[in-house]
mmCIF file of the N, C-alpha and C atoms, coordinates in Angstrom:
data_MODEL
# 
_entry.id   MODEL 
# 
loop_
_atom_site.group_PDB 
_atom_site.id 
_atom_site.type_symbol 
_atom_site.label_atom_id 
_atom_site.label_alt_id 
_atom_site.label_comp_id 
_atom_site.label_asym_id 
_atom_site.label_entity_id 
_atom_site.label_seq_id 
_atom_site.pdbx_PDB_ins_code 
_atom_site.Cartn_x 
_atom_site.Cartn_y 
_atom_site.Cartn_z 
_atom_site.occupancy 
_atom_site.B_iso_or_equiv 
_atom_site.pdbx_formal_charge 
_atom_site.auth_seq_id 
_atom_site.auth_comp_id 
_atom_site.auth_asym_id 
_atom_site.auth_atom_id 
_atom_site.pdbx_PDB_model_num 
ATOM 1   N N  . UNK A 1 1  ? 12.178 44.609 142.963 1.00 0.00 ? 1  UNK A N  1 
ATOM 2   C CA . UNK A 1 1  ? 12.513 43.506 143.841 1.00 0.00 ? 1  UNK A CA 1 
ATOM 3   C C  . UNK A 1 1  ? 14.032 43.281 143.878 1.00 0.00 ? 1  UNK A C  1 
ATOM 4   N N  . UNK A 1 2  ? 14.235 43.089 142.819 1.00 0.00 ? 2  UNK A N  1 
ATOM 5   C CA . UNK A 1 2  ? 16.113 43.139 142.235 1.00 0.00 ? 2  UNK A CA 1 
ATOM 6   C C  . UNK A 1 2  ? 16.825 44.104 143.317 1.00 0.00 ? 2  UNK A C  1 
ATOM 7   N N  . UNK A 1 3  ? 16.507 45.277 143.050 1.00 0.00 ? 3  UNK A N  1 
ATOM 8   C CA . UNK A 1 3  ? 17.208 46.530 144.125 1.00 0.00 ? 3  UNK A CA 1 
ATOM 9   C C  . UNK A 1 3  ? 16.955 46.548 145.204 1.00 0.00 ? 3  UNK A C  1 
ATOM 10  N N  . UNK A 1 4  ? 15.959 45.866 145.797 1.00 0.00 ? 4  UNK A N  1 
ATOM 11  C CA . UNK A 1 4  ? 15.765 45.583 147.010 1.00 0.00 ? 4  UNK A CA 1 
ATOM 12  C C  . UNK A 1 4  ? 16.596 44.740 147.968 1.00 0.00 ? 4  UNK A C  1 
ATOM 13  N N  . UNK A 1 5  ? 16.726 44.037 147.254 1.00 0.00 ? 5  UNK A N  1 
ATOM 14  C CA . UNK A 1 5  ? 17.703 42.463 147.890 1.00 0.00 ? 5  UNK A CA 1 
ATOM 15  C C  . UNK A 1 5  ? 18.452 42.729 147.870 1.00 0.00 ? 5  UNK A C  1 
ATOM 16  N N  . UNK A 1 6  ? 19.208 43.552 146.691 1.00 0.00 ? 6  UNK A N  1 
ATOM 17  C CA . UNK A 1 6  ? 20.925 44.145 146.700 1.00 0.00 ? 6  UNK A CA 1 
ATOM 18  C C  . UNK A 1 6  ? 20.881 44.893 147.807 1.00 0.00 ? 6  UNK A C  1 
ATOM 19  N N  . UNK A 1 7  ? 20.146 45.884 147.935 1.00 0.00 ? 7  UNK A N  1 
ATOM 20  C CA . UNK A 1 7  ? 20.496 47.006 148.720 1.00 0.00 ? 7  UNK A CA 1 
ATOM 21  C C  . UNK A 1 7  ? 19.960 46.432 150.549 1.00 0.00 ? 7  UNK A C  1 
ATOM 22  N N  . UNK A 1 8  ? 19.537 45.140 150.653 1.00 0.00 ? 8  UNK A N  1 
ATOM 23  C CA . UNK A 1 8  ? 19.712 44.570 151.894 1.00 0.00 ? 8  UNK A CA 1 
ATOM 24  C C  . UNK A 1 8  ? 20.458 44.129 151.958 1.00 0.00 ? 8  UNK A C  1 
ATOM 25  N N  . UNK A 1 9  ? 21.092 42.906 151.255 1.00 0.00 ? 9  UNK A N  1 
ATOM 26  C CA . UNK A 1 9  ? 22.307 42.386 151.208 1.00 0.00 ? 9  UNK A CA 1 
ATOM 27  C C  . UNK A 1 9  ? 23.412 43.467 151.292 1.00 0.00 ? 9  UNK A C  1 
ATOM 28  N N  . UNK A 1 10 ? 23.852 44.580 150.749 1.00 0.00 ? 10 UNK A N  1 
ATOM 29  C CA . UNK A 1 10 ? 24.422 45.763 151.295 1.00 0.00 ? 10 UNK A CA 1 
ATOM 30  C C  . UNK A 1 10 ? 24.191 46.414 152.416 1.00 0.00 ? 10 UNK A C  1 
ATOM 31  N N  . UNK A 1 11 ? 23.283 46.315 153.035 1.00 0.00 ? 11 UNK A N  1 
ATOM 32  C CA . UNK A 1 11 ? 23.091 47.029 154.042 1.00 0.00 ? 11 UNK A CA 1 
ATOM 33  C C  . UNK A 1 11 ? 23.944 45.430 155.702 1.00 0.00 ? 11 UNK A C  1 
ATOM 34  N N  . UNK A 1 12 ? 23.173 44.762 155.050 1.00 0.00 ? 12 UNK A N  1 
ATOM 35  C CA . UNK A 1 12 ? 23.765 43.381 155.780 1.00 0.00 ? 12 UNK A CA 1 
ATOM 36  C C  . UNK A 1 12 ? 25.385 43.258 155.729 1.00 0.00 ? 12 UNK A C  1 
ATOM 37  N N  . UNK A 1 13 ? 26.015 43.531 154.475 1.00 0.00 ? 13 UNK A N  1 
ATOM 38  C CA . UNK A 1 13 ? 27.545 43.210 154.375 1.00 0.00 ? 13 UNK A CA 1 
ATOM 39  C C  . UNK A 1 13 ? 28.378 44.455 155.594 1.00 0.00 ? 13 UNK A C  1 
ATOM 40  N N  . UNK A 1 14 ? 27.431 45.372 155.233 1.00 0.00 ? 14 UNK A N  1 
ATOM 41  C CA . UNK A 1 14 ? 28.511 46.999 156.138 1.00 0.00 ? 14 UNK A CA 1 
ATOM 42  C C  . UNK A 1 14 ? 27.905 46.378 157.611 1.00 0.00 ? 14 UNK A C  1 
ATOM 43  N N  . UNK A 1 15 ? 26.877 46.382 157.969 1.00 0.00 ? 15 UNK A N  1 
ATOM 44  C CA . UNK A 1 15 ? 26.963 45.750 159.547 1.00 0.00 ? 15 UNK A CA 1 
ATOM 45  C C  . UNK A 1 15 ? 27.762 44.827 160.031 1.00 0.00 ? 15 UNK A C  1 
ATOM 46  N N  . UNK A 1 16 ? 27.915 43.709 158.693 1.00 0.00 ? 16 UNK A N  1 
ATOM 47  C CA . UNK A 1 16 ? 28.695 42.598 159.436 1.00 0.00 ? 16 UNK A CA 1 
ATOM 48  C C  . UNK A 1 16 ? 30.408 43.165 159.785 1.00 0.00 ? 16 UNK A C  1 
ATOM 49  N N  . UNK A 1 17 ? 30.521 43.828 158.877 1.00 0.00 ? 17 UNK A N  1 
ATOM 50  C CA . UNK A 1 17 ? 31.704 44.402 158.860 1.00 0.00 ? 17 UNK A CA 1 
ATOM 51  C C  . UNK A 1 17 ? 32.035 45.298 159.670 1.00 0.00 ? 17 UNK A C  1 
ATOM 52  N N  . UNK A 1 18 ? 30.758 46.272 160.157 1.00 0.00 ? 18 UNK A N  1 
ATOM 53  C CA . UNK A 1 18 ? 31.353 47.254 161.552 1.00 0.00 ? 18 UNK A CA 1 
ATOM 54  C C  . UNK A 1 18 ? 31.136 46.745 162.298 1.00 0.00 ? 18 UNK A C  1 
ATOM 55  N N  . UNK A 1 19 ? 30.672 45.604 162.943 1.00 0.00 ? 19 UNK A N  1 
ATOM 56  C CA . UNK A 1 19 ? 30.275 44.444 164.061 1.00 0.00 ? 19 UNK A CA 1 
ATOM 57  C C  . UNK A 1 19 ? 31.924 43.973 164.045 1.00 0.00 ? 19 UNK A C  1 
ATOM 58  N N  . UNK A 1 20 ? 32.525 42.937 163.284 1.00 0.00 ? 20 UNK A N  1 
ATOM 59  C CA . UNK A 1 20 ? 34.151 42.966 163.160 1.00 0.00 ? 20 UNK A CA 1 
ATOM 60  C C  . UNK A 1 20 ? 34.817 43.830 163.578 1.00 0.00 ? 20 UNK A C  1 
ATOM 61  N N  . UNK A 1 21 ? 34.722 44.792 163.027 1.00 0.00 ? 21 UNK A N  1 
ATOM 62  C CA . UNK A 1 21 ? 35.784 46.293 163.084 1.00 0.00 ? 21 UNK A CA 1 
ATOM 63  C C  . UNK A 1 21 ? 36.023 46.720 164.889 1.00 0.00 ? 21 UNK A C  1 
ATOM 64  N N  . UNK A 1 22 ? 34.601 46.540 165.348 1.00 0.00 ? 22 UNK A N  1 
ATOM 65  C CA . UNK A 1 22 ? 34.173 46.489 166.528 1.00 0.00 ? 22 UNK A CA 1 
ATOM 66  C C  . UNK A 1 22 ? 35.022 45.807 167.378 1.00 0.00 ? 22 UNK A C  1 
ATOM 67  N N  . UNK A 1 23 ? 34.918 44.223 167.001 1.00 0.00 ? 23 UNK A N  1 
ATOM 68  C CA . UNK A 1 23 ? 35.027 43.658 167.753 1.00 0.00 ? 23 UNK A CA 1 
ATOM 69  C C  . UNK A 1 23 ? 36.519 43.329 167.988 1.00 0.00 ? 23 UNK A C  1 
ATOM 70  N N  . UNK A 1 24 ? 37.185 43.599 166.699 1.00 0.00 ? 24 UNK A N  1 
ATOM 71  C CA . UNK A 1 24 ? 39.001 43.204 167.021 1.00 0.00 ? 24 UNK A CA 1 
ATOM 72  C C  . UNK A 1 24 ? 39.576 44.258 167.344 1.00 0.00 ? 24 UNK A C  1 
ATOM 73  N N  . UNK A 1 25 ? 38.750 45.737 167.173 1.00 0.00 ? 25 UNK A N  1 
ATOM 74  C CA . UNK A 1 25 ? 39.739 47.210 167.907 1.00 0.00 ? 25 UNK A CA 1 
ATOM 75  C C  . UNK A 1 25 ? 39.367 46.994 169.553 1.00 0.00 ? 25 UNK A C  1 
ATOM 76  N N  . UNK A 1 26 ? 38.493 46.395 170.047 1.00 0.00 ? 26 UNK A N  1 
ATOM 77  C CA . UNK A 1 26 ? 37.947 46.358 170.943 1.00 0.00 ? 26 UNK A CA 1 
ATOM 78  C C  . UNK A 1 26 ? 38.958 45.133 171.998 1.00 0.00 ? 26 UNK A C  1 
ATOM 79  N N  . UNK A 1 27 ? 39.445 44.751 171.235 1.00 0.00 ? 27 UNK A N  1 
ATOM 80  C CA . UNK A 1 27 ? 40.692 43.663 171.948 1.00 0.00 ? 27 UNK A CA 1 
ATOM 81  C C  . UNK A 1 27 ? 41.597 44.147 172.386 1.00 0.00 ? 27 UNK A C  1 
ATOM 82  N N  . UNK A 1 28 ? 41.729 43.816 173.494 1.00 0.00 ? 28 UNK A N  1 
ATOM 83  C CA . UNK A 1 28 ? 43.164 44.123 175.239 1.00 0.00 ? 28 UNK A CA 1 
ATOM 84  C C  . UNK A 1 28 ? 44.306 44.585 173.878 1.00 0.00 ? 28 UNK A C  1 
ATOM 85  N N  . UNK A 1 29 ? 44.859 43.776 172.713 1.00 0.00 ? 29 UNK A N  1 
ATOM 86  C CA . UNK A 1 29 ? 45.659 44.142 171.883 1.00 0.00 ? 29 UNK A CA 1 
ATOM 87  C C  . UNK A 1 29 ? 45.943 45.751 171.009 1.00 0.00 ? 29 UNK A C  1 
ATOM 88  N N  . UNK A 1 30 ? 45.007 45.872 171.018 1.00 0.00 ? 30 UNK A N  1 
ATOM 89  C CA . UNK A 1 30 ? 44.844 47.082 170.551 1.00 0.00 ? 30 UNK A CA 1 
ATOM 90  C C  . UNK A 1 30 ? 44.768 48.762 171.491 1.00 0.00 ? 30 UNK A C  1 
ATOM 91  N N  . UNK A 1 31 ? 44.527 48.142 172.689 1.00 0.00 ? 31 UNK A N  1 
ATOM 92  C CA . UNK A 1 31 ? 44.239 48.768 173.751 1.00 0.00 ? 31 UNK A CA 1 
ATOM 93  C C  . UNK A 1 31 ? 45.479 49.479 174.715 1.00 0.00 ? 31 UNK A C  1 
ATOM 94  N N  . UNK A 1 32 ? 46.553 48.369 174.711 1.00 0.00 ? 32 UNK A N  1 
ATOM 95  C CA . UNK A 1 32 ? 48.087 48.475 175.330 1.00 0.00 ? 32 UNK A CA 1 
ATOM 96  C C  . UNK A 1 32 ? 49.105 48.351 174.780 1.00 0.00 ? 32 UNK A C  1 
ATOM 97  N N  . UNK A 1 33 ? 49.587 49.265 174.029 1.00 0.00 ? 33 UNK A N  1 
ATOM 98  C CA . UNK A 1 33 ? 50.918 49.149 173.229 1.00 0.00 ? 33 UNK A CA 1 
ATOM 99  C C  . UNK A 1 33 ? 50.383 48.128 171.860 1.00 0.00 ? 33 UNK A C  1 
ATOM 100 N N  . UNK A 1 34 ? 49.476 48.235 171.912 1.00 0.00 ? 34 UNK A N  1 
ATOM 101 C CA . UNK A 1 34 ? 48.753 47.222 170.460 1.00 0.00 ? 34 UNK A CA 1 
ATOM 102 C C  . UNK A 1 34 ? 50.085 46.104 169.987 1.00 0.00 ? 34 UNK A C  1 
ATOM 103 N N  . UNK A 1 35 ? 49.785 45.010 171.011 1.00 0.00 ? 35 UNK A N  1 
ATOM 104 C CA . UNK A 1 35 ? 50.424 43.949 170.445 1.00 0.00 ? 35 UNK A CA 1 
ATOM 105 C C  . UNK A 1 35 ? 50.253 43.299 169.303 1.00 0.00 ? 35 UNK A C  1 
ATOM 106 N N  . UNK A 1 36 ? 50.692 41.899 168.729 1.00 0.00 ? 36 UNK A N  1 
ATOM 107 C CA . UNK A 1 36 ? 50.293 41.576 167.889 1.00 0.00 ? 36 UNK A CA 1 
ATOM 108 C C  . UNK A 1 36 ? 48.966 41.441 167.365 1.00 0.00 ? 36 UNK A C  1 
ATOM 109 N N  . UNK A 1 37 ? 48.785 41.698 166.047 1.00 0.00 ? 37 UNK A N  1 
ATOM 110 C CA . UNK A 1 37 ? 47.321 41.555 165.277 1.00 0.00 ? 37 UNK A CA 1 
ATOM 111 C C  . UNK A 1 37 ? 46.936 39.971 165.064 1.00 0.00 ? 37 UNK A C  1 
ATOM 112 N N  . UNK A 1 38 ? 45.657 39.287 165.608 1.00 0.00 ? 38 UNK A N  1 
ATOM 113 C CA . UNK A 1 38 ? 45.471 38.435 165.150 1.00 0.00 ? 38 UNK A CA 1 
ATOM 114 C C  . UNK A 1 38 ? 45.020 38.300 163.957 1.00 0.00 ? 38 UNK A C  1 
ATOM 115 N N  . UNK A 1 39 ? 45.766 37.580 163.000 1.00 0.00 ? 39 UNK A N  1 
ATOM 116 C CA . UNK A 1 39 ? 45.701 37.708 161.736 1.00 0.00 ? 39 UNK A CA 1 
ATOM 117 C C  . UNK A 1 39 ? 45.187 36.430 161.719 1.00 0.00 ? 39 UNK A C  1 
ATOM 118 N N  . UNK A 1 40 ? 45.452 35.363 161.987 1.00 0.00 ? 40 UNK A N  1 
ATOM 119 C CA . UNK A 1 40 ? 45.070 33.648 162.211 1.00 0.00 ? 40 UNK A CA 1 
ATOM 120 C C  . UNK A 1 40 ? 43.025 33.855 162.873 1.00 0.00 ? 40 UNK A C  1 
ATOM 121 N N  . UNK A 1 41 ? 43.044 34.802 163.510 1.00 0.00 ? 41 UNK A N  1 
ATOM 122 C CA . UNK A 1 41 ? 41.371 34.830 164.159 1.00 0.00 ? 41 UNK A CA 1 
ATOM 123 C C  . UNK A 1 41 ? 40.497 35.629 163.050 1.00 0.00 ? 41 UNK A C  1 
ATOM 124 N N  . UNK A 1 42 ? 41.321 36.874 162.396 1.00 0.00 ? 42 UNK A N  1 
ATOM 125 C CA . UNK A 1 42 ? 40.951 37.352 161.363 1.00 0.00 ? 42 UNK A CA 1 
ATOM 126 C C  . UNK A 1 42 ? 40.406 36.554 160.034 1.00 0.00 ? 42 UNK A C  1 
ATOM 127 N N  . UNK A 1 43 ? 41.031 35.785 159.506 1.00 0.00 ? 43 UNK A N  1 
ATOM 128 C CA . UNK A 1 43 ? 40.934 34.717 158.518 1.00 0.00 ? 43 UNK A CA 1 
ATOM 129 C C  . UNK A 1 43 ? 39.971 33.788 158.961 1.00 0.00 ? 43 UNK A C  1 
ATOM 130 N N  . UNK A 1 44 ? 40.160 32.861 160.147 1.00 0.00 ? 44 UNK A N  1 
ATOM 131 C CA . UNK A 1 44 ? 39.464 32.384 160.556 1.00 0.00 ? 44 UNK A CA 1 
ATOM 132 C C  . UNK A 1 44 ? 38.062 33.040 160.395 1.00 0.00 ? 44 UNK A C  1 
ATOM 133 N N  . UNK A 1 45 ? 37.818 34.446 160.629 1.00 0.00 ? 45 UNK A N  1 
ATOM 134 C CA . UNK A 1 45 ? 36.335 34.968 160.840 1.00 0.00 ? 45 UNK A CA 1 
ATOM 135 C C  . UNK A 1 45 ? 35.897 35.258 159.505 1.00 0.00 ? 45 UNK A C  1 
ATOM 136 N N  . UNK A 1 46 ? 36.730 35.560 158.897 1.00 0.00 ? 46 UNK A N  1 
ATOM 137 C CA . UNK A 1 46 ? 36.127 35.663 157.161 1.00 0.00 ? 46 UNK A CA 1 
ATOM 138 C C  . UNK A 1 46 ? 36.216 34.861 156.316 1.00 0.00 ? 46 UNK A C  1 
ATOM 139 N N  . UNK A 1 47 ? 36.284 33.552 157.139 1.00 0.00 ? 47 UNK A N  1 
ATOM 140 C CA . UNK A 1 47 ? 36.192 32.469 156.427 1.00 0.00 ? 47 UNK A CA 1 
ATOM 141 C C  . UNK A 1 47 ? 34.968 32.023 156.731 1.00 0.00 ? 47 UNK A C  1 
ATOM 142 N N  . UNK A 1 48 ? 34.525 31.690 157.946 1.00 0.00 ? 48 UNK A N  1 
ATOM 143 C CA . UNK A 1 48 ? 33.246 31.594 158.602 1.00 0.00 ? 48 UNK A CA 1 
ATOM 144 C C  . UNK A 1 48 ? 32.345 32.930 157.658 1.00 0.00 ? 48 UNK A C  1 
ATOM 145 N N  . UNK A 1 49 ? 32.358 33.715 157.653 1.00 0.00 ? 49 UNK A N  1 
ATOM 146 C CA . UNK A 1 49 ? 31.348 34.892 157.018 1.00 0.00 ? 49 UNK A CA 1 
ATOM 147 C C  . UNK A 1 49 ? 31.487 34.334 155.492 1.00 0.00 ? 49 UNK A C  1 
ATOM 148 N N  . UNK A 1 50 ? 32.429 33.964 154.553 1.00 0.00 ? 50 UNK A N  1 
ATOM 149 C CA . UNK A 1 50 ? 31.912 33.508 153.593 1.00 0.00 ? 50 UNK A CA 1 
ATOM 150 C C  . UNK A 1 50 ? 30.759 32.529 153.271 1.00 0.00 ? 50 UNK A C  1 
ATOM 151 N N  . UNK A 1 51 ? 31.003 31.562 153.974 1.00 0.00 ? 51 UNK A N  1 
ATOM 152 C CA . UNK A 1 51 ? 29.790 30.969 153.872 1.00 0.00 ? 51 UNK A CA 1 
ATOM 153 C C  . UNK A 1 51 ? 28.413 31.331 154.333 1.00 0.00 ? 51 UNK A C  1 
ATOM 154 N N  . UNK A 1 52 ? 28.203 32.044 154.782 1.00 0.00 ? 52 UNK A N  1 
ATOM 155 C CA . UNK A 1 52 ? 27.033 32.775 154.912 1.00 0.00 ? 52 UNK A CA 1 
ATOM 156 C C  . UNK A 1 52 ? 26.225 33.412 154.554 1.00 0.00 ? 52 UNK A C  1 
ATOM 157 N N  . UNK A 1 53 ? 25.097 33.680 154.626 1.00 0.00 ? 53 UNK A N  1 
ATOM 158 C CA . UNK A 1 53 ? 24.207 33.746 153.888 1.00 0.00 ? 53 UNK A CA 1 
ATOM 159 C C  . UNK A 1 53 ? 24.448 35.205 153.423 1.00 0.00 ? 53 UNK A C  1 
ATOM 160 N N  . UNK A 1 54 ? 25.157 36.498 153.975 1.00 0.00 ? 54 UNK A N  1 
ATOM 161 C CA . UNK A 1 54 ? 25.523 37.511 153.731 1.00 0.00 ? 54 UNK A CA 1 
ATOM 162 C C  . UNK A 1 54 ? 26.473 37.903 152.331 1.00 0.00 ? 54 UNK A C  1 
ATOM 163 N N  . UNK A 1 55 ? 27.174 36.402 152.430 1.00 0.00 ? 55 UNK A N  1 
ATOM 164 C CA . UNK A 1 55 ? 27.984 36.793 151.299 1.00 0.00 ? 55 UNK A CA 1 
ATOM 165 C C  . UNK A 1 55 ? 29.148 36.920 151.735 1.00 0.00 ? 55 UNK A C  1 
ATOM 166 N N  . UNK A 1 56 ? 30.796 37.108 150.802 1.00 0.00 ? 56 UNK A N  1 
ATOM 167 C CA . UNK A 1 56 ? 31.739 37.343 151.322 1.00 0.00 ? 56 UNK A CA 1 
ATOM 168 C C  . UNK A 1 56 ? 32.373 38.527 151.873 1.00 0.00 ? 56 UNK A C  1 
ATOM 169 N N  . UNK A 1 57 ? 32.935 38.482 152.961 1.00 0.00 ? 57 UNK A N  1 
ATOM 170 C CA . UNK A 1 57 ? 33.332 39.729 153.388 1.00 0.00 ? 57 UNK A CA 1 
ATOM 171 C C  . UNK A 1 57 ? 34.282 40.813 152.372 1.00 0.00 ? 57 UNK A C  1 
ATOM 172 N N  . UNK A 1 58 ? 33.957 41.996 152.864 1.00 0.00 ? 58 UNK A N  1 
ATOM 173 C CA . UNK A 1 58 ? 34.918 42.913 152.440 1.00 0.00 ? 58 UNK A CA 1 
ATOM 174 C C  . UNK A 1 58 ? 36.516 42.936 152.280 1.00 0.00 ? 58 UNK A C  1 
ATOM 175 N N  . UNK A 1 59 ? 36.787 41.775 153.736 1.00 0.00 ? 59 UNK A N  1 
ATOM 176 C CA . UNK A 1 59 ? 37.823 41.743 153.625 1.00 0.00 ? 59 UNK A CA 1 
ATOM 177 C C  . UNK A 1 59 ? 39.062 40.649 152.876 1.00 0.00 ? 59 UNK A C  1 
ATOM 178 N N  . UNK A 1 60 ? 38.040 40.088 152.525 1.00 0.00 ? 60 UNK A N  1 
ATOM 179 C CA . UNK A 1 60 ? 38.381 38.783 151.829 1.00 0.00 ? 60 UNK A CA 1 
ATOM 180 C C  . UNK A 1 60 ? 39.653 38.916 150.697 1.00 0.00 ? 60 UNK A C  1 
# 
């Protein structure tokens, strides 16, 4: 049961995280001369994912 939950909860942390990865390479910024990085939306989002039921992000 133990290894079970870990290894969902792992399987849950890498989705949330290529769902992210996704979603900020996927920004006009990155796209044209890759302007600035939002670093302020970044934080913001792994701050929100800490509290969650997933656990804290990777990038934390």
């Amino acid at each position: 049961m133990s290894t079970r939950l870990k290894r969902r909860r792992l399987v849950g942390m890498l989705l949330t995280e290529l769902w992210k990865s996704h979603k900020f390479l996927s920004e006009p910024s990155y796209q044209n001369n890759r302007d600035d990085f939002p670093h302020a939306r970044l934080a913001k989002t792994n701050e929100a994912w800490n509290y969650s039921a997933l656990g804290p992000s990777f990038l934390a």
